[in-house]
C-alpha positions in Angstrom: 75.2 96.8 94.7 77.2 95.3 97.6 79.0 93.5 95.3 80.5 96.2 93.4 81.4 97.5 96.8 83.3 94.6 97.4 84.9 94.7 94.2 85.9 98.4 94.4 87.8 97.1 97.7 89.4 94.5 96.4 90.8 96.6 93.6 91.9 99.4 95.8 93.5 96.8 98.2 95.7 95.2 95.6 96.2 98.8 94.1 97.5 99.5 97.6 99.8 96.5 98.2 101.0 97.1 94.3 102.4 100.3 95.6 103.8 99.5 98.8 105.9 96.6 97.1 107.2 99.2 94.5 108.1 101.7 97.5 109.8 98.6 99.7 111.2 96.9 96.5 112.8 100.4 95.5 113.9 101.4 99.3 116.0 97.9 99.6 117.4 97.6 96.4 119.1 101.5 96.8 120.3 100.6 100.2 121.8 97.8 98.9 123.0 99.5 95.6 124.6 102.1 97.7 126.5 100.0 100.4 127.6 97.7 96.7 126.1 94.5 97.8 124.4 92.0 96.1 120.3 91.7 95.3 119.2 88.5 96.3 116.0 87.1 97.8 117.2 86.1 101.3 119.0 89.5 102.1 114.9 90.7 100.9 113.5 88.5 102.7 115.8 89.1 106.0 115.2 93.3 105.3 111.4 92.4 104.8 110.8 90.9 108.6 113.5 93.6 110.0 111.9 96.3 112.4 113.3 98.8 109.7 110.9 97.7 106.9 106.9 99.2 108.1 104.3 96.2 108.7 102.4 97.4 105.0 105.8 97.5 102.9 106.5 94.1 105.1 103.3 92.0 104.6 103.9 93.4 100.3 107.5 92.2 100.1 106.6 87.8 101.7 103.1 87.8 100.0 105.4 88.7 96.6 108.2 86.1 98.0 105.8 83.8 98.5 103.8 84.6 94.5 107.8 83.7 93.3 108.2 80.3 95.0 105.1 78.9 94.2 105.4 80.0 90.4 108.9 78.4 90.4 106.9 75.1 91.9 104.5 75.4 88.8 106.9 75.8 86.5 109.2 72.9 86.8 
């Protein structure tokens, strides 16, 4: 029983960090879109650890920076 507790959680809290990545990813790209600048991962990665960007939406946005470079490692 506890483990499908456990499971549940786990499920809602990468349900939960799926969303707040889509939110952030969406809020920084139109800011960026709107003031015609250019999409890149440092200017992400600089608006992810800015005091503008909430600690959730933050922690989404490096654990997804962080999934991107270590793919790119595994890839070569």
């Amino acid at each position: 029983m506890q483990e499908k507790y456990l499971t549940t959680i786990e499920r809602f809290k990468e349900s939960s960090e799926r969303a707040s990545l889509n939110i952030a990813l969406s809020e920084w790209a139109y800011e960026k879109l709107k003031n015609h600048e250019v999409l890149d991962e440092n200017s992400l990665r600089e608006w992810a650890i800015s005091p503008k960007c909430s600690k959730g939406k933050s922690l989404a946005l490096l654990n997804f920076l962080e999934e991107i470079k270590a793919s790119t490692k595994t890839d070569k």
